[in-house]
DRENMARKOL-14094 format. One record per atom (N, C-alpha, C): residue in three letters; x, y, z; atom name. Coordinates in steps of 0.001 Angstrom, whole numbers, padded with zeros to 6 digits, m for minus. Each point is the difference from the previous one (the first is absolute). Example, Ala and Ser with C-alpha at 12.3 -4.5 7.8 and 13.67 -1.06 7.14 Angstrom:
REM residues 2
{'ALA', {013190, m005690, 007800}, 'N'}
{'ALA', {m000890, 001190, 000000}, 'CA'}
{'ALA', {000900, 001200, 000000}, 'C'}
{'SER', {m000350, 001050, m000720}, 'N'}
{'SER', {000820, 001190, 000060}, 'CA'}
{'SER', {m000770, 001090, 000730}, 'C'}
REM end
This chain:
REM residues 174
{'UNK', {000492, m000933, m014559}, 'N'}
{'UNK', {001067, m000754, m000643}, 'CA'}
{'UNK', {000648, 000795, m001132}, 'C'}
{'UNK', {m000565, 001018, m000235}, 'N'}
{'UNK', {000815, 001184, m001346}, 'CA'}
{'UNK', {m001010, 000222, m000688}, 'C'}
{'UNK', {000195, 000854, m000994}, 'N'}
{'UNK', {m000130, 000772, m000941}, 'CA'}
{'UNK', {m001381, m001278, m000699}, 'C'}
{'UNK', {001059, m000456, m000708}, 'N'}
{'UNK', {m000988, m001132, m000979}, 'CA'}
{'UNK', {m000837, m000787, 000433}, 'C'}
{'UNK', {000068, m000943, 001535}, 'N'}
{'UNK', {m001254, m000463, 000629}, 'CA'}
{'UNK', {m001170, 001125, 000165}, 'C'}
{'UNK', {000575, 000533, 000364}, 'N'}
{'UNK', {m001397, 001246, 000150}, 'CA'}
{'UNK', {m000749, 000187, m001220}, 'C'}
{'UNK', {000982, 000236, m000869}, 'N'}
{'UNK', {m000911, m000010, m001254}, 'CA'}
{'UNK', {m000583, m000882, m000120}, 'C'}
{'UNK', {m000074, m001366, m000578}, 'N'}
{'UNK', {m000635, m000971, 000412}, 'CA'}
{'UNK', {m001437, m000319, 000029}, 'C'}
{'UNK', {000211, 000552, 001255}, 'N'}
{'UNK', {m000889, m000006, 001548}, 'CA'}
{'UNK', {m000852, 000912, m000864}, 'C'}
{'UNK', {m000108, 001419, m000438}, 'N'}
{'UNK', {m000282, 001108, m000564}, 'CA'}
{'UNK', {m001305, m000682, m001149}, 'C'}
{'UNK', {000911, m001063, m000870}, 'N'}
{'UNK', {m000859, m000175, m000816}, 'CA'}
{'UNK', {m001424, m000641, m000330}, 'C'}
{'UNK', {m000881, 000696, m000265}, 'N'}
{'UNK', {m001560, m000965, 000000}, 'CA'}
{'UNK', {000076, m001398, m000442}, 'C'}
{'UNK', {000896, m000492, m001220}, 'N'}
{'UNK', {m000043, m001156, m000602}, 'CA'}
{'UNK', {001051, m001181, 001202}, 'C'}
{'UNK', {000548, 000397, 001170}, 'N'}
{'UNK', {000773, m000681, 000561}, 'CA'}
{'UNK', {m000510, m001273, 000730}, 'C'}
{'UNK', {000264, m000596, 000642}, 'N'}
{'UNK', {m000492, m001625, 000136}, 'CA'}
{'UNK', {000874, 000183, 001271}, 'C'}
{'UNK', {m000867, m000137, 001236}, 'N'}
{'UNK', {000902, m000013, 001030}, 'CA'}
{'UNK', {m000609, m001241, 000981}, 'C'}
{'UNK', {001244, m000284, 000771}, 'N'}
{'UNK', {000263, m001489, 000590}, 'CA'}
{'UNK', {m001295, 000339, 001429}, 'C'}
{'UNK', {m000174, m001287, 000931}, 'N'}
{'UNK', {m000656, 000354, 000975}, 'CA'}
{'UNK', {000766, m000124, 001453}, 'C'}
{'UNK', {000885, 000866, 000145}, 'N'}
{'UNK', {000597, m000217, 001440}, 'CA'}
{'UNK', {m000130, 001541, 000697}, 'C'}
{'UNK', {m000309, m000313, 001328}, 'N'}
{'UNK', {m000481, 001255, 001058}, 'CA'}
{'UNK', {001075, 001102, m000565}, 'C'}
{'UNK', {001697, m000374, 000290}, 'N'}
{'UNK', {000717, 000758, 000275}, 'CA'}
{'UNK', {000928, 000117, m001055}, 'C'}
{'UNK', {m000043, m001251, m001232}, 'N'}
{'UNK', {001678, m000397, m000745}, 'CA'}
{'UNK', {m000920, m000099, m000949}, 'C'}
{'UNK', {m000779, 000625, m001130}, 'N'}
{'UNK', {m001289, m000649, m000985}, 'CA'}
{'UNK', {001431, 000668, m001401}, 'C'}
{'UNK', {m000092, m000840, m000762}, 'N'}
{'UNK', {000448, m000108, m001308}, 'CA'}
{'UNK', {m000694, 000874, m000608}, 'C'}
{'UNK', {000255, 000814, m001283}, 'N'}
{'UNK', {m000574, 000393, m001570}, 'CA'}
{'UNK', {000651, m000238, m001020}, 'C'}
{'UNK', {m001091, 000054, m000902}, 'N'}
{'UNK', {000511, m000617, m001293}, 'CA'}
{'UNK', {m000382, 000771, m001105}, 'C'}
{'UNK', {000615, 000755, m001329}, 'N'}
{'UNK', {m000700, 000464, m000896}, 'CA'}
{'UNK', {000328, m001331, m001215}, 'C'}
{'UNK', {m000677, 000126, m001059}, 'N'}
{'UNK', {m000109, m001060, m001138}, 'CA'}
{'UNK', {m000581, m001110, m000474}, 'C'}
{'UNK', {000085, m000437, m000852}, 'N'}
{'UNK', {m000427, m001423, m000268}, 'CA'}
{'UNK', {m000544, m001290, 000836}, 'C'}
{'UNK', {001369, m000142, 000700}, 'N'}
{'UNK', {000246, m000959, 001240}, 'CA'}
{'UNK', {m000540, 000224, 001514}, 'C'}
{'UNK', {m000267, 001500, 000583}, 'N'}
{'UNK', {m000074, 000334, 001026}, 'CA'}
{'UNK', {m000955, m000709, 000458}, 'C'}
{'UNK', {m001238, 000048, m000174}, 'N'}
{'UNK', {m000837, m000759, 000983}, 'CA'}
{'UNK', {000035, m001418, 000473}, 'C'}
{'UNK', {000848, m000721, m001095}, 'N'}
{'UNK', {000697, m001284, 000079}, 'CA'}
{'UNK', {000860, 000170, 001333}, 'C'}
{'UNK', {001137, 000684, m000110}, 'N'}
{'UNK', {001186, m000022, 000798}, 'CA'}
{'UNK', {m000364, 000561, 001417}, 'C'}
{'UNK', {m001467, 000601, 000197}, 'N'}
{'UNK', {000073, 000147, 001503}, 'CA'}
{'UNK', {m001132, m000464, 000208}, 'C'}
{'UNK', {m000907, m000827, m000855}, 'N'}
{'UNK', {m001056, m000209, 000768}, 'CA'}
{'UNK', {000132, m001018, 001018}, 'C'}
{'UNK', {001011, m000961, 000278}, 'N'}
{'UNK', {000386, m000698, 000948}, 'CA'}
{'UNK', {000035, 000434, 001283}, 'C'}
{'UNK', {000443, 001444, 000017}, 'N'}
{'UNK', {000469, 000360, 001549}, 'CA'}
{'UNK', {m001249, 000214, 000971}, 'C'}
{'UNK', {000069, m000558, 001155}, 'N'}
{'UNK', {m000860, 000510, 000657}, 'CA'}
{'UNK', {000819, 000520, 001872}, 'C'}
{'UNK', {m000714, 000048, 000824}, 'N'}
{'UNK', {000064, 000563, 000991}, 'CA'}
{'UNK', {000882, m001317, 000824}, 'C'}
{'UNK', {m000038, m001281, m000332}, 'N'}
{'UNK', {001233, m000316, 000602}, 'CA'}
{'UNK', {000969, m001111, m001198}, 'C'}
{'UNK', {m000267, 000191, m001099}, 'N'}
{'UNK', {001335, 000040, m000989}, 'CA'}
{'UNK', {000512, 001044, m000897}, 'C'}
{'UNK', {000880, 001079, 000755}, 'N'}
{'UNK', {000465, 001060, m000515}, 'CA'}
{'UNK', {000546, m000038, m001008}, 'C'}
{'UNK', {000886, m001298, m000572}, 'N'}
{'UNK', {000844, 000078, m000562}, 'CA'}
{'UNK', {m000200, m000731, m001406}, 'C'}
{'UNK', {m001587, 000143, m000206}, 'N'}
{'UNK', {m000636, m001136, m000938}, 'CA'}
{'UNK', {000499, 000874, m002082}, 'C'}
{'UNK', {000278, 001189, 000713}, 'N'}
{'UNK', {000021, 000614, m001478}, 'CA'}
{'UNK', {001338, m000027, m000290}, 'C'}
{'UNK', {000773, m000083, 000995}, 'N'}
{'UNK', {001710, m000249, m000491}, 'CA'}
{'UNK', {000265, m001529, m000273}, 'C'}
{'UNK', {m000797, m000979, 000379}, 'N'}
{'UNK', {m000316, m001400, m000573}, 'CA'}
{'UNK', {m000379, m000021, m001356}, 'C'}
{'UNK', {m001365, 000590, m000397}, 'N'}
{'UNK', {m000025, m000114, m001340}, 'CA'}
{'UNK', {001179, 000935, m001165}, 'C'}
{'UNK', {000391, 000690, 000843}, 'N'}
{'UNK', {001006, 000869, m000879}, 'CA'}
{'UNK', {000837, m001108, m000351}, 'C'}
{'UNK', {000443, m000854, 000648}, 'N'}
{'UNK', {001232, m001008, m000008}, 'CA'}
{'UNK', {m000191, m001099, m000668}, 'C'}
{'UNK', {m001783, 000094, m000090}, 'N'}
{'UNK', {m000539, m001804, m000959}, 'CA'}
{'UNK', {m000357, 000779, m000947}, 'C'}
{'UNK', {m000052, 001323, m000396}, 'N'}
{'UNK', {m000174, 000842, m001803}, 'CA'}
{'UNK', {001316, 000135, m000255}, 'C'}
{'UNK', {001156, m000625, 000505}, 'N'}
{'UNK', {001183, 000435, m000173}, 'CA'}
{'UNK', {000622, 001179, m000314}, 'C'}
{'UNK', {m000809, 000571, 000737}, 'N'}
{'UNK', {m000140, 001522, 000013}, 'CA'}
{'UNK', {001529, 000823, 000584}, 'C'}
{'UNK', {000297, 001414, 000081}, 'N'}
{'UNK', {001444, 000609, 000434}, 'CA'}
{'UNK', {m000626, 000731, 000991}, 'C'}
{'UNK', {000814, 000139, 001300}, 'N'}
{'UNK', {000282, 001327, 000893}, 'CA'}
{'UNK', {000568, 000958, m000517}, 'C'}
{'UNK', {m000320, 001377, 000052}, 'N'}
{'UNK', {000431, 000741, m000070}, 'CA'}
{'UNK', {000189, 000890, 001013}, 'C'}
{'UNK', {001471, 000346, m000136}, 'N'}
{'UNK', {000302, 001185, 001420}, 'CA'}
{'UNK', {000371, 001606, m001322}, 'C'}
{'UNK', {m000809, 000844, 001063}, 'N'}
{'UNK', {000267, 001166, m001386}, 'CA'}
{'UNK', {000679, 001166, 001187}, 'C'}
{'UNK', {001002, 000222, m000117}, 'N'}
{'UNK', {000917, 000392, 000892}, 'CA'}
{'UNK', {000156, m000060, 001506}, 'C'}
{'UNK', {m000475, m001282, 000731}, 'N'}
{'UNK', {000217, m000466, 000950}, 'CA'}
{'UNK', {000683, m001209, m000085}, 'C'}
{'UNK', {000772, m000862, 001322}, 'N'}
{'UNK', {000608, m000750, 000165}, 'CA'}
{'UNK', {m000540, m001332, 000396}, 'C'}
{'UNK', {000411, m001375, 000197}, 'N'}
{'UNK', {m000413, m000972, 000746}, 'CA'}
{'UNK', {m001078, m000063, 001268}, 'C'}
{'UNK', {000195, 001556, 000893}, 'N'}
{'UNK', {m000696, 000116, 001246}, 'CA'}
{'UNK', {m001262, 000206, m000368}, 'C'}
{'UNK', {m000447, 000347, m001321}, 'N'}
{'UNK', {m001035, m000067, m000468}, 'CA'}
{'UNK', {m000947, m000965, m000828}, 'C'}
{'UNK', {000936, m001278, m000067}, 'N'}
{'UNK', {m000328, m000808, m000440}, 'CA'}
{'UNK', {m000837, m001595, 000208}, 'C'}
{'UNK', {m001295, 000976, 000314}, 'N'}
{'UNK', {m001099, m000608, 000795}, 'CA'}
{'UNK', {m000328, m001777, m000148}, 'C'}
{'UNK', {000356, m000434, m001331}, 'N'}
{'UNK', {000356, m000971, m000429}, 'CA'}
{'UNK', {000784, m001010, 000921}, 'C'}
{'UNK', {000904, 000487, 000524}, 'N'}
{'UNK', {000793, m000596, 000911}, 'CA'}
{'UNK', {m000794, m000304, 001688}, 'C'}
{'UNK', {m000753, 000369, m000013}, 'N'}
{'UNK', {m000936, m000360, 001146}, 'CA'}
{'UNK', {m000617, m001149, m000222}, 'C'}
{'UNK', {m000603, 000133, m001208}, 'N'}
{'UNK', {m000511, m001632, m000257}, 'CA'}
{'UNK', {000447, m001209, m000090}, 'C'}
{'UNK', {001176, 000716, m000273}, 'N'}
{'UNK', {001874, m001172, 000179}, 'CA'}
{'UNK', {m000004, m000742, 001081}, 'C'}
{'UNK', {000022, 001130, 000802}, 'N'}
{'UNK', {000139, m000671, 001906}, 'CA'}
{'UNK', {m001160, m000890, 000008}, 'C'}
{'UNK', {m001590, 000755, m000352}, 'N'}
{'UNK', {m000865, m000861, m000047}, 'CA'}
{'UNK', {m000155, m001658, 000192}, 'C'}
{'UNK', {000277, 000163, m001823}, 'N'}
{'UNK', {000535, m001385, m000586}, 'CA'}
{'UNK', {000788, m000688, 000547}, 'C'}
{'UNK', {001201, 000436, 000318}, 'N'}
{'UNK', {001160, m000653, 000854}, 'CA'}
{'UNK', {m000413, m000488, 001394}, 'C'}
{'UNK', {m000964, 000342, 000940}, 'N'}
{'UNK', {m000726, m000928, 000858}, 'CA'}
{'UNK', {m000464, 000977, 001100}, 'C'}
{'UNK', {000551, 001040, m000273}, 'N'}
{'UNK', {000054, 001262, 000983}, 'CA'}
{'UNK', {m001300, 000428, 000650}, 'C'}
{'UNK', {m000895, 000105, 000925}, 'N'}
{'UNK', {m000864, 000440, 000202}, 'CA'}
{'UNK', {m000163, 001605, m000376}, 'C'}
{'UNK', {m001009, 000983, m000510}, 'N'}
{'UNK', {m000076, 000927, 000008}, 'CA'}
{'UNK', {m000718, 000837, 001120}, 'C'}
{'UNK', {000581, 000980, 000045}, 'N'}
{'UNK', {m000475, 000917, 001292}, 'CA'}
{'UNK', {m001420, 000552, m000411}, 'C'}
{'UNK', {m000713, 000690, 001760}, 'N'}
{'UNK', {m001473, m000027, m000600}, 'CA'}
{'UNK', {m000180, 001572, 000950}, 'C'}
{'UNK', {m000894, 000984, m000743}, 'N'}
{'UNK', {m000501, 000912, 000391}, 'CA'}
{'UNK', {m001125, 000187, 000305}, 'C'}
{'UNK', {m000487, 000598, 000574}, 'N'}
{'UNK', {m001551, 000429, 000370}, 'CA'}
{'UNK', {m000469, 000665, m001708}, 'C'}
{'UNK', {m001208, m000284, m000110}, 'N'}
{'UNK', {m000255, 000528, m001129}, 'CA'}
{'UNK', {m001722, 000434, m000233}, 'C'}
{'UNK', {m000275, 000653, m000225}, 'N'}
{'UNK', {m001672, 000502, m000384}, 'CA'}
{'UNK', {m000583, m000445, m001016}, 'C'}
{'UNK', {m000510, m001135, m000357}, 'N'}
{'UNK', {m000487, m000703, m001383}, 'CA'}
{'UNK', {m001287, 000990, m000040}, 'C'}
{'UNK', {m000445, m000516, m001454}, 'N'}
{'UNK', {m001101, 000543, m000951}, 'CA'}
{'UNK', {m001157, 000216, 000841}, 'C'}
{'UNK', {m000293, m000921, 001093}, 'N'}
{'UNK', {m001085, m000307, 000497}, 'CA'}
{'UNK', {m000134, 001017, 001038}, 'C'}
{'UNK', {000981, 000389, 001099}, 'N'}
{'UNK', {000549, 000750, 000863}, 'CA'}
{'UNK', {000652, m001130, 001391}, 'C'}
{'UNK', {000116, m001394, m000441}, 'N'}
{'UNK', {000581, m000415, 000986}, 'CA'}
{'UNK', {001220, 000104, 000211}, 'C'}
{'UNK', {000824, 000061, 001021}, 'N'}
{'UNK', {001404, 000371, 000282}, 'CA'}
{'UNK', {000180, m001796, 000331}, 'C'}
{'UNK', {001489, m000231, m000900}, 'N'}
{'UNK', {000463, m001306, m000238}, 'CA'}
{'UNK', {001649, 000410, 000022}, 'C'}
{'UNK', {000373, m001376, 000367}, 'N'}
{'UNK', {001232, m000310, m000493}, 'CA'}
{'UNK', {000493, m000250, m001580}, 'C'}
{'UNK', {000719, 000723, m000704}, 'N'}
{'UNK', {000390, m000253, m001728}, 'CA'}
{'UNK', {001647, m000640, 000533}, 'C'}
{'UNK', {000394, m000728, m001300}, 'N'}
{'UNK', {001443, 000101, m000706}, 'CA'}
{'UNK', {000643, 001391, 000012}, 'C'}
{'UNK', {000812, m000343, 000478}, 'N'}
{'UNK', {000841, 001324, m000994}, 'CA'}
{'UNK', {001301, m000353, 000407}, 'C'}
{'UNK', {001334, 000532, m001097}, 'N'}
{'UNK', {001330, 000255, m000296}, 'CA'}
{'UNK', {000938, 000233, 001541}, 'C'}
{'UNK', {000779, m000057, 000021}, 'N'}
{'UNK', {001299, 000430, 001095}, 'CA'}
{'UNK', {000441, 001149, m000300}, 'C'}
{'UNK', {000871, m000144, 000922}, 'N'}
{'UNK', {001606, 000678, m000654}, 'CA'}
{'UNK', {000858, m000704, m001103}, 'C'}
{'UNK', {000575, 001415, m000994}, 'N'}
{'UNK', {m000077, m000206, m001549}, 'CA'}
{'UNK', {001355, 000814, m000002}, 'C'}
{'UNK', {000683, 000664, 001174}, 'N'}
{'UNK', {001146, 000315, m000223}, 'CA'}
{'UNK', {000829, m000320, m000248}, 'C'}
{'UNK', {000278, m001486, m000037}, 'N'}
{'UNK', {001142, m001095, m000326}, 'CA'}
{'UNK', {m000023, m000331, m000880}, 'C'}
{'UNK', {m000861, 000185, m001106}, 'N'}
{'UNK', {m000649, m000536, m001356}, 'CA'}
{'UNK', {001320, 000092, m001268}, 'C'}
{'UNK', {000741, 001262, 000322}, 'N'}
{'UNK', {000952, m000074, m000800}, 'CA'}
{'UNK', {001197, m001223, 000364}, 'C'}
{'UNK', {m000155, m000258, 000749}, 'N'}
{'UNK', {001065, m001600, m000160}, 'CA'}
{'UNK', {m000597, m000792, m000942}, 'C'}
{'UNK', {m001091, m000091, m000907}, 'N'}
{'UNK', {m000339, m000769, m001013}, 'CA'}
{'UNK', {000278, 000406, m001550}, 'C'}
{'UNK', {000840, 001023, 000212}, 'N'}
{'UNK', {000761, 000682, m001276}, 'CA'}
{'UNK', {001064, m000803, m000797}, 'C'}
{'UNK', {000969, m000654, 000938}, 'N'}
{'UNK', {000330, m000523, m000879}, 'CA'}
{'UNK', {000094, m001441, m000992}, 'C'}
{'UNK', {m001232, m000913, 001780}, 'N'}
{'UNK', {m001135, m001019, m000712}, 'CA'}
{'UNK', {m000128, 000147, m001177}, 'C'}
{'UNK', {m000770, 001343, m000272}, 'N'}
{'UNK', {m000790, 000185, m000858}, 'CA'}
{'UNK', {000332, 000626, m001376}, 'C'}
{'UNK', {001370, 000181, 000056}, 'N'}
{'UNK', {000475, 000962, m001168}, 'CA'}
{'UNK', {000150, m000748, m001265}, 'C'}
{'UNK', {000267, m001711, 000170}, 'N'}
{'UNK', {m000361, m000479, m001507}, 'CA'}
{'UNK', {m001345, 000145, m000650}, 'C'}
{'UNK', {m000906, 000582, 000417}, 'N'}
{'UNK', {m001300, m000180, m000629}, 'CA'}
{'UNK', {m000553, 001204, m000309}, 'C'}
{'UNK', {000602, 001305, 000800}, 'N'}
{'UNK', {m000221, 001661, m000051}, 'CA'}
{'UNK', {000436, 000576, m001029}, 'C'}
{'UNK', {m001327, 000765, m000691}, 'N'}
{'UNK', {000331, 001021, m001040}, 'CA'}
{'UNK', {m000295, 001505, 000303}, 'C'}
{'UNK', {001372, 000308, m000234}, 'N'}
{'UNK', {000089, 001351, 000106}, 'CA'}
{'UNK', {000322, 001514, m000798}, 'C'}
{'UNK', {m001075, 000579, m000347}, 'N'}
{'UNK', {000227, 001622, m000245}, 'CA'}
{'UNK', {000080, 001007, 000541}, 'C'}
{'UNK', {000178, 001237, m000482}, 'N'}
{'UNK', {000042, 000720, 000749}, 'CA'}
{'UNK', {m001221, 001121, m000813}, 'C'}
{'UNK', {m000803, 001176, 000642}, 'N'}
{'UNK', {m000690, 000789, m000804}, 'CA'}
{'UNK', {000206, 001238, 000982}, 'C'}
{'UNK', {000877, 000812, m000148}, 'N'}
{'UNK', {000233, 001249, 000113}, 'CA'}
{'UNK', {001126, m000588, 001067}, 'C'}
{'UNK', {m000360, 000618, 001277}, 'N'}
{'UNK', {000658, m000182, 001391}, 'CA'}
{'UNK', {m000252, m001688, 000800}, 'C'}
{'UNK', {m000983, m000227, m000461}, 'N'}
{'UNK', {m000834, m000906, 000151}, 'CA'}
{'UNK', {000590, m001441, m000711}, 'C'}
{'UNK', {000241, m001336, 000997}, 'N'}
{'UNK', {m000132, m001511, m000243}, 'CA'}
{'UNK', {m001000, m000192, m000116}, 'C'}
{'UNK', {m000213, m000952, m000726}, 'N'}
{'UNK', {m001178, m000904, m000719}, 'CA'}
{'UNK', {000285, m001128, 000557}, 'C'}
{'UNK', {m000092, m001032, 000619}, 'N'}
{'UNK', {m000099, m000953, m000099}, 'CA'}
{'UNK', {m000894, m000969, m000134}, 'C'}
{'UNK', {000151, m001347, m000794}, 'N'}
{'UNK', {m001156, m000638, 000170}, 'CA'}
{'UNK', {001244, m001886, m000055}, 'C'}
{'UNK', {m001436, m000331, 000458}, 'N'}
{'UNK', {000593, m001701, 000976}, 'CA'}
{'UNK', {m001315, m000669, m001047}, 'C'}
{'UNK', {000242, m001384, m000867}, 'N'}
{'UNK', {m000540, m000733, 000264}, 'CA'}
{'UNK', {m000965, m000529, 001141}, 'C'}
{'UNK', {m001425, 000335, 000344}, 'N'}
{'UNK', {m000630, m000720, 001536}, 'CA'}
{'UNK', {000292, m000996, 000579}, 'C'}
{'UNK', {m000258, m000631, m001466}, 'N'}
{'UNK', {000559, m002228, 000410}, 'CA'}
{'UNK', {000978, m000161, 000535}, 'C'}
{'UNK', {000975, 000515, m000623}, 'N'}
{'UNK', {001596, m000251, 000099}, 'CA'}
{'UNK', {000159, 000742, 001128}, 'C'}
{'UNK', {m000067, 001091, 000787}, 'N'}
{'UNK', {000577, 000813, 000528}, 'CA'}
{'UNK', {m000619, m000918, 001676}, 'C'}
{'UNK', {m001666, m000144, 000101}, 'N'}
{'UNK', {m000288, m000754, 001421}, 'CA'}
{'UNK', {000499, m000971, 000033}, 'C'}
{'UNK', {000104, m001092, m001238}, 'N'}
{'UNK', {000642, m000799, 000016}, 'CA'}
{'UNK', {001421, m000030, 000560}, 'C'}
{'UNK', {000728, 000814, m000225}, 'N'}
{'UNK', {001361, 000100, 000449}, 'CA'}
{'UNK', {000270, 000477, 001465}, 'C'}
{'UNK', {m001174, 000952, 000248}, 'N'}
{'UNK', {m000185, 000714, 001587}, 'CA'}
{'UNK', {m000942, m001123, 000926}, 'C'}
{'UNK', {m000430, m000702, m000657}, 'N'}
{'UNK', {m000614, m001587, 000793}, 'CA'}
{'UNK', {001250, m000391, 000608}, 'C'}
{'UNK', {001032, m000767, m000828}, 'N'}
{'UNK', {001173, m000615, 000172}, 'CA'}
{'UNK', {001167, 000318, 000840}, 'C'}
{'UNK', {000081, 001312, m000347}, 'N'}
{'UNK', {000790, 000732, 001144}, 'CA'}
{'UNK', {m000596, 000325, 001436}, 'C'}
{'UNK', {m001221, 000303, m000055}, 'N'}
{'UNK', {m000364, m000111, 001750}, 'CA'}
{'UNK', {m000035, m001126, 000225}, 'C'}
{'UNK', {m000189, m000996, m000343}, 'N'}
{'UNK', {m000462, m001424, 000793}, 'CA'}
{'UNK', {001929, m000414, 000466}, 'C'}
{'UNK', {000839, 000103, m001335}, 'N'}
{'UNK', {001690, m000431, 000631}, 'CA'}
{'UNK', {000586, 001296, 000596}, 'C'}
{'UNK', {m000555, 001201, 000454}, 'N'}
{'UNK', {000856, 001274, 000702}, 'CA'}
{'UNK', {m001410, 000730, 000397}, 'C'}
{'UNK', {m000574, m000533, 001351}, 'N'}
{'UNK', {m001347, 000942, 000115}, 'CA'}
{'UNK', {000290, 001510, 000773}, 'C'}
{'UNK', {001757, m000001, m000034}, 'N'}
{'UNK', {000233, 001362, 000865}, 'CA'}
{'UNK', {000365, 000943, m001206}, 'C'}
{'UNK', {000255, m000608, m001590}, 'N'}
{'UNK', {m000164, 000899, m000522}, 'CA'}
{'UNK', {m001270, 001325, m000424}, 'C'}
{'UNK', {m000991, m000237, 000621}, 'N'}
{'UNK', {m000788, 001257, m000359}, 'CA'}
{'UNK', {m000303, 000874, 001236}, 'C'}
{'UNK', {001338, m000230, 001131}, 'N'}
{'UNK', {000404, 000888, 000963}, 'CA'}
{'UNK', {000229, 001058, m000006}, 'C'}
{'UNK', {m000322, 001003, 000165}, 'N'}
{'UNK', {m000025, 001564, m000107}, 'CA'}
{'UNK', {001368, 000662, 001128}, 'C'}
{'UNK', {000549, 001081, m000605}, 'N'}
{'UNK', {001320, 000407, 001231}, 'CA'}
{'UNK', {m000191, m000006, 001270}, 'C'}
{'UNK', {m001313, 000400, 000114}, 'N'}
{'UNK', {m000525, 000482, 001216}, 'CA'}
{'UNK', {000426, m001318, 001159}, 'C'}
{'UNK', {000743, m000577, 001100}, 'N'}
{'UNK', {m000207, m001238, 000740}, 'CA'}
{'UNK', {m001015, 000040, 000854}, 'C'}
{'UNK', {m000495, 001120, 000420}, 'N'}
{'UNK', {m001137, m000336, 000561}, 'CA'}
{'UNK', {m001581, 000003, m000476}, 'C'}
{'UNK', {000370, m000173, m001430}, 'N'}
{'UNK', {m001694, m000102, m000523}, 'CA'}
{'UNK', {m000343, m001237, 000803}, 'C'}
{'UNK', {m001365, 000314, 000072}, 'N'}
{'UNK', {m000857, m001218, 000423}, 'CA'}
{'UNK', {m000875, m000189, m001281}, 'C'}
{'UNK', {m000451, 000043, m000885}, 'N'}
{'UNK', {m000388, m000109, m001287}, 'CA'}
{'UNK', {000809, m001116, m000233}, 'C'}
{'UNK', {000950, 000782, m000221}, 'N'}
{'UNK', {001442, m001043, m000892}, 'CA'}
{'UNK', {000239, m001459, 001227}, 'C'}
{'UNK', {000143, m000079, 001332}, 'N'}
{'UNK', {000493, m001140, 000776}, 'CA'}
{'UNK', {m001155, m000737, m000307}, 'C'}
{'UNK', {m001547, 000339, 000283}, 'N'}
{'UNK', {m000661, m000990, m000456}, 'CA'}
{'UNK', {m000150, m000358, m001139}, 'C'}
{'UNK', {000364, 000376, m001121}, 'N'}
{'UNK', {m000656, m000773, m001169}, 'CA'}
{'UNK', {001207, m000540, m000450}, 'C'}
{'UNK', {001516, m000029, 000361}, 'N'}
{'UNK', {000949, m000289, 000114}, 'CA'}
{'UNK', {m000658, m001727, 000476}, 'C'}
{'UNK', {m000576, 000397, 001045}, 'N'}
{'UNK', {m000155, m001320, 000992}, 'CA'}
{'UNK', {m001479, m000693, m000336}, 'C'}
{'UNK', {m000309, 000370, m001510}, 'N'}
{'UNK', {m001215, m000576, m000309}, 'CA'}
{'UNK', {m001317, 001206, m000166}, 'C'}
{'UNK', {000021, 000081, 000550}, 'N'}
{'UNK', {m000868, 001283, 000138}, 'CA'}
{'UNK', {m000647, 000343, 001276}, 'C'}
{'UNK', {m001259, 000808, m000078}, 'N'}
{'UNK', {m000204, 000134, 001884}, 'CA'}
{'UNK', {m001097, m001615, 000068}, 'C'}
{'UNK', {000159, 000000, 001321}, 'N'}
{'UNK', {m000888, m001365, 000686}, 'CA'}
{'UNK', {m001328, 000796, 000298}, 'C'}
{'UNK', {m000940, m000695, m000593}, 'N'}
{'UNK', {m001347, 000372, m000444}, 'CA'}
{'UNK', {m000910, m001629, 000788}, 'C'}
{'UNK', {m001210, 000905, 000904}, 'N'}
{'UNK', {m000905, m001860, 000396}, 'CA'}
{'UNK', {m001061, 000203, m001380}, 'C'}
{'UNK', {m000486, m000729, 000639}, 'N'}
{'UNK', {m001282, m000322, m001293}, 'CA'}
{'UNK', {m001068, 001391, 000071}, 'C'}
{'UNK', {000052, 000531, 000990}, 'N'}
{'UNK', {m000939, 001280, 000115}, 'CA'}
{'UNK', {000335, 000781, m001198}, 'C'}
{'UNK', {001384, 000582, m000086}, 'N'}
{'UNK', {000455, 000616, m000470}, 'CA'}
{'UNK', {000829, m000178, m001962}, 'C'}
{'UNK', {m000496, m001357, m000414}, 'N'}
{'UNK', {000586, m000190, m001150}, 'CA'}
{'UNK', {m000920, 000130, m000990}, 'C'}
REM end
């Protein structure tokens, strides 16, 4: 994911989430708080508490398509999430959560631009979103326009199903 997750990741004092494939870190105060929620099938448990500490996203010179936050949007909004094969702790191979297609993500730019603060540090945007405010607002917009987080591409299949709810999953598989 760049430069600075890695670091992160790097550090001994870091606090990291429990998912096979999508696991959160955290350095500070708060970290073990903010991911100890996640596990192997709620991915999205540390971008939840980010949003009930009224906590900010930050994008540090990337755009919306990176704005993992917005997965939990669809989530929330009623969307089923897609599921991968995954290798847990134990060594069993399972079905996890995980994210879509995120190429369409910038149609929530200008949703989102009353609540976005922006700098710049060298070449480099800063941005950061309110959490609350920002899913909150990306809740609202998928549920009244669910073709907005449609990607150019027309033949994604990523994008038609979760467009259309998400993929159809039996009970084996959820």
């Amino acid at each position: 994911m760049g430069a600075i997750p890695a670091e992160v990741v790097r550090r001994p004092e870091r606090a990291r989430g429990d998912h096979p494939l999508c696991s959160f870190a955290a350095v500070g105060p708060d970290a073990s708080r903010l991911v100890a929620g996640q596990t192997a099938s709620d991915v999205y448990a540390p971008l939840r508490a980010l949003a009930e500490s009224d906590g900010y996203l930050v994008l540090l010179g990337v755009g919306l398509t990176s704005a993992t936050l917005l997965h939990l949007a669809e989530e929330c909004a009623g969307r089923t999430l897609f599921r991968r094969w995954a290798r847990g702790p134990d060594g069993e191979i399972r079905l996890v959560p995980v994210g879509g297609c995120s190429d369409g993500f910038d149609a929530f730019a200008p949703l989102l631009a009353p609540v976005k603060r922006e700098t710049r540090v060298g070449p480099s945007a800063w941005i950061a979103y309110p959490a609350a405010e920002m899913l909150s607002i990306a809740i609202r917009a998928i549920q009244r326009t669910p073709a907005l987080t449609r990607c150019a591409d027309p033949a994604c299949v990523r994008c038609s199903d979760a467009v259309a709810g998400g993929p159809l999953l039996d009970q084996r598989s959820s």
